[in-house]
C-alpha beads as a LAMMPS data file, in Angstrom:
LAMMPS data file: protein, C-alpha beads

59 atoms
58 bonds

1 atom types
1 bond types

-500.0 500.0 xlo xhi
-500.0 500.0 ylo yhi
-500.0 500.0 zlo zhi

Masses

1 110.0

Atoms # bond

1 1 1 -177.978 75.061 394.060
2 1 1 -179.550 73.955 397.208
3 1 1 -178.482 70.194 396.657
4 1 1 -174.452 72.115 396.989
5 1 1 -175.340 74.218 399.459
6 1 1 -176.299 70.987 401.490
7 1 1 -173.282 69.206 400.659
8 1 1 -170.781 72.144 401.733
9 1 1 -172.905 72.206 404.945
10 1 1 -172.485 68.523 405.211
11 1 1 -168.707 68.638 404.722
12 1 1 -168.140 71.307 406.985
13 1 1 -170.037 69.909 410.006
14 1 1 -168.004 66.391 409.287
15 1 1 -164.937 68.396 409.344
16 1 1 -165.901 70.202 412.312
17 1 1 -166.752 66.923 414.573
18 1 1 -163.525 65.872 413.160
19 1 1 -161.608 68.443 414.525
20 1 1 -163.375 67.784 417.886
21 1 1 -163.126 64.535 417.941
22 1 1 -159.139 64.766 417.588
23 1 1 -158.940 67.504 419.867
24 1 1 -160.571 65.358 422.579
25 1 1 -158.700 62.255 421.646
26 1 1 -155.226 64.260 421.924
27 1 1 -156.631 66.036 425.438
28 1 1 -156.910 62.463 427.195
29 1 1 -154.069 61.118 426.246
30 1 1 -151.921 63.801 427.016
31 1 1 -151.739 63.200 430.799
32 1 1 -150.849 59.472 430.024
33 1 1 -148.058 60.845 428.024
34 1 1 -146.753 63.675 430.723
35 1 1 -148.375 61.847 434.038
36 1 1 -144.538 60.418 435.146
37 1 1 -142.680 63.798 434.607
38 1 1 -145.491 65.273 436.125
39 1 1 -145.298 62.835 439.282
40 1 1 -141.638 63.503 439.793
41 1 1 -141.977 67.468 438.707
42 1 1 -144.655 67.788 441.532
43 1 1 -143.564 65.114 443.907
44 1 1 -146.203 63.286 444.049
45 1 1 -147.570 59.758 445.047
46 1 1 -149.338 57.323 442.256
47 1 1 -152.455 57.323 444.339
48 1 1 -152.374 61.821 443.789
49 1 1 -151.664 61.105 440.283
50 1 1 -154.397 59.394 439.811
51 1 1 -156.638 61.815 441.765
52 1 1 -155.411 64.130 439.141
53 1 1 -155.730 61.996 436.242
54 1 1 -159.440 60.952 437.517
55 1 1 -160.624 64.715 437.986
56 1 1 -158.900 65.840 434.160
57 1 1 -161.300 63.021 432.945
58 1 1 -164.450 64.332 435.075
59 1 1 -164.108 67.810 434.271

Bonds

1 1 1 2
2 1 2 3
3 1 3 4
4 1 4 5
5 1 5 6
6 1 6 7
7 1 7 8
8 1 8 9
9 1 9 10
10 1 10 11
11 1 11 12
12 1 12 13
13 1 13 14
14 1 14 15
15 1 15 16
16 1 16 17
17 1 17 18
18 1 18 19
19 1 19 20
20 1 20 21
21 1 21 22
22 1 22 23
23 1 23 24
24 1 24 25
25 1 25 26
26 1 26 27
27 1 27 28
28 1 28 29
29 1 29 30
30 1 30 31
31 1 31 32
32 1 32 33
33 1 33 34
34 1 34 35
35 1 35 36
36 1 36 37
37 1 37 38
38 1 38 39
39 1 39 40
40 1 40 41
41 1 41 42
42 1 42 43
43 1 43 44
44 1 44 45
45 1 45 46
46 1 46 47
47 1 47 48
48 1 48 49
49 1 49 50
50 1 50 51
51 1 51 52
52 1 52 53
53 1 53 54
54 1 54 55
55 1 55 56
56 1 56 57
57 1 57 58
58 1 58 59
């Protein structure tokens, strides 16, 4: 009983760090799918895009 106990645990935290893992993955790339309709939606430069970008990936 304990040795299935374990290896539901076991599964579930795997699935878990899955989930985060994707979730994080998708987060980061999102801006370098949206950063150029973002530029032109805010008007602004590369160099405040990148500001942007920079403080997404800091925070």
């Amino acid at each position: 009983m304990n040795n299935e106990i374990s290896n539901k645990q076991r599964n579930y935290t795997l699935f878990v760090l899955v989930l985060v893992f994707t979730s994080s993955h998708v987060d980061r790339q999102i801006m370098g799918i949206l950063g150029q309709p973002i530029k032109e939606s805010l008007l602004i430069s590369d160099t405040q895009l990148g500001l942007l970008t920079g403080l997404m990936f800091a925070v």
